[in-house]
N, C-alpha and C positions, 0 to 999 in steps of 0.2 A: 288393569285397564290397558286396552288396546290402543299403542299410538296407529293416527292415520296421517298419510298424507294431506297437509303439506304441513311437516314438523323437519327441523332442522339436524334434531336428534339423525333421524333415518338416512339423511346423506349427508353423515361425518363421518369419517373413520373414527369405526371402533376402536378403542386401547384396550391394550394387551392384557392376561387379567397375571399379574406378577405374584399371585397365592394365593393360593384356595382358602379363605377361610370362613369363619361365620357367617358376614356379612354376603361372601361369594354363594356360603349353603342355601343361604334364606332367599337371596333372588334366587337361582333355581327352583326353590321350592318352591314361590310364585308361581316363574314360569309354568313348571309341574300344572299348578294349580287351576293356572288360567288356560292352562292347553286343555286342561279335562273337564271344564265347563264352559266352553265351546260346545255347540248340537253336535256336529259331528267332525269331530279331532281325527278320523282316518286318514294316513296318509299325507298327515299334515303335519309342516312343524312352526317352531316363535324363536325369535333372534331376541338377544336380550334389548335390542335396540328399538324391538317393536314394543318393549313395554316402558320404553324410556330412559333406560340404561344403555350408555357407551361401552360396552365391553366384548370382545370375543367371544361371545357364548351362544349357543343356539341348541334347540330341543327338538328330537324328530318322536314321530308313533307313525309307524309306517303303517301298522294294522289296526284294527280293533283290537285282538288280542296280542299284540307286539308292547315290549316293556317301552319305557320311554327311554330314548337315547340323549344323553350329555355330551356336546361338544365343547369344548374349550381351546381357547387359542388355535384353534383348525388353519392349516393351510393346505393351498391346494400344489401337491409335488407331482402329477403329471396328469398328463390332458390327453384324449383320444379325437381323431379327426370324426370317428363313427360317432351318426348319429343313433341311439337307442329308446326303443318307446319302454 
């Protein structure tokens, strides 16, 4: 299930996710799950926070045929002034 706004989940900070384990496998796998029953998941991605979980995570498919991408604990180490389409 997809959280919407206005849930309180969506603007807390995420916590860090301190090991990968089971528990960590299974929500991604969700995610996985709920990104590719979606109409059309191109170009699109889900934060673990959109599905109700507090954690660092987040999923991209950039294409139709693009694997799906795992982030965990992501930060951002530098920033460009250009803007890019």
């Amino acid at each position: 299930m997809i959280i919407t706004v206005p849930n309180k989940v969506l603007t807390t900070p995420a916590k860090t996710v301190e090991k990968i384990d089971k528990k960590i496998r299974q929500i991604i796998a969700q995610m996985k799950k709920d990104l590719l029953n979606k109409e059309n998941p191109k170009g699109v991605g889900l934060a673990a926070t959109q599905i109700g979980v507090s954690l660092r995570i987040f999923i991209t498919k950039p294409t139709d045929d693009a694997p799906i991408d795992v982030f965990i604990n992501p930060e951002i180490i530098a920033k460009s002034k250009e803007m890019v389409e």
